[in-house]
C-alpha positions in Angstrom: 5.2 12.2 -7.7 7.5 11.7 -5.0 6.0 8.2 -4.1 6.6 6.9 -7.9 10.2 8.2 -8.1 10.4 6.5 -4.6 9.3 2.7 -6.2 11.7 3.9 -9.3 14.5 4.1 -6.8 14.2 0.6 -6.0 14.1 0.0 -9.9 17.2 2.1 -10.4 19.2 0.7 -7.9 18.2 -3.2 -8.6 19.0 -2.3 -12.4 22.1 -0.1 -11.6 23.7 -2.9 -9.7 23.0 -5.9 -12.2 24.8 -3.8 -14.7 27.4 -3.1 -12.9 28.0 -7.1 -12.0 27.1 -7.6 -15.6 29.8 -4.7 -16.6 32.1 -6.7 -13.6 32.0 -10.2 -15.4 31.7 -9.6 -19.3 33.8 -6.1 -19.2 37.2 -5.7 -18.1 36.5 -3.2 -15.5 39.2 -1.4 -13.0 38.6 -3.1 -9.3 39.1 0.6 -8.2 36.7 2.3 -10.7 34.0 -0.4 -10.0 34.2 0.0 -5.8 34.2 3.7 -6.4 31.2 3.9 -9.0 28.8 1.4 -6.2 30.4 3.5 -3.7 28.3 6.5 -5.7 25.1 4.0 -6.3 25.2 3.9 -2.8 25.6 7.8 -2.0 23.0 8.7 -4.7 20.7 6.2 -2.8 21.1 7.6 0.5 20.3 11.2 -1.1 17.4 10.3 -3.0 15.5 9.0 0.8 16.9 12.0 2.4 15.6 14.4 -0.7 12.6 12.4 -0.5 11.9 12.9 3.4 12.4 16.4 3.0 10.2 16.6 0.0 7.4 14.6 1.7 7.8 17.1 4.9 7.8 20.4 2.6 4.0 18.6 0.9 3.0 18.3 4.3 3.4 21.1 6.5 4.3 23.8 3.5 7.3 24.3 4.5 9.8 26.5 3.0 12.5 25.6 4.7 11.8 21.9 3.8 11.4 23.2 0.2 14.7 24.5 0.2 16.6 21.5 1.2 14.3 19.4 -1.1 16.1 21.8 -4.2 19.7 22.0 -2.5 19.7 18.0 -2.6 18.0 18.1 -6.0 21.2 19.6 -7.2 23.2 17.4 -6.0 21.9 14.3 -6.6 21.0 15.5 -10.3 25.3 15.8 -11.5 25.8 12.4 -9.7 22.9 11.0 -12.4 24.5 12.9 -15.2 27.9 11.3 -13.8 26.5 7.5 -14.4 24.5 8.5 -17.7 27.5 10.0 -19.8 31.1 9.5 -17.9 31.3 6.1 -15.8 33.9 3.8 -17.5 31.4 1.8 -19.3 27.7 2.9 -20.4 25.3 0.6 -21.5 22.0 0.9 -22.4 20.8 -0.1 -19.3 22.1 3.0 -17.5 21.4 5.5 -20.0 17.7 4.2 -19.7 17.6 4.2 -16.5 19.2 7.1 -15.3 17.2 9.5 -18.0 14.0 8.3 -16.3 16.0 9.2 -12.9 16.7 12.9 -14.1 13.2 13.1 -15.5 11.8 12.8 -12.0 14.4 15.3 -10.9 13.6 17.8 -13.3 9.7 17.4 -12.9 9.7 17.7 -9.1 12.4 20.5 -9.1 9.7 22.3 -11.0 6.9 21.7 -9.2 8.6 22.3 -5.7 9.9 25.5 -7.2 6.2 26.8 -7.9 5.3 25.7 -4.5 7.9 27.5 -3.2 6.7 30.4 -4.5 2.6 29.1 -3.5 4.6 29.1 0.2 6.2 32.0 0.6 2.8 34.1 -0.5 
């Protein structure tokens, strides 16, 4: 699972930023708001292959302390997503599409590292 939502992240961010330079051009869009929001691409980026590395490691060597970072960063990421799907300045389609698909992932893996939590610390 983890290796499909890591080729979506490469989807998601390709997609996040040619709406956001689409949003740039067509929209009238505050220079602030618009560094800030790809200022938060780039954070929710750098979580995701962080969330990732310690998701990978917690599949690996059943690790619950892995496992538990995997969740914290799970919970993090996940209002930074809701963030860009309801509340940025300007939502198009693009980003509600693309950022349910994100919190799908989310919610699937949060579910199954939450039962393997549990498989773990047996």
């Amino acid at each position: 699972m983890i290796f499909f939502e890591r080729l979506y992240l490469i989807i998601y961010t390709f997609l996040t930023i040619a709406s956001f330079l689409y949003k740039g051009y067509k929209l009238y869009y505050p220079k602030v708001a618009l560094a800030l929001e790809c200022f938060f691409i780039f954070v929710i980026v750098v979580l995701q292959l962080v969330r990732y590395s310690y998701g990978n490691h917690s599949c690996r060597h059943e690790s619950v302390g892995y496992n538990v970072w995997f969740l914290i960063l799970s919970l993090l990421v996940t209002p930074m997503l809701v963030y860009f799907l309801l509340w940025q300045i300007y939502v198009i389609i693009v980003d509600f599409v693309v950022n349910i698909v994100a919190l799908s992932f989310i919610l699937l893996e949060f579910l199954f590292s939450l039962s393997a939590l549990i498989a773990y610390a047996r």
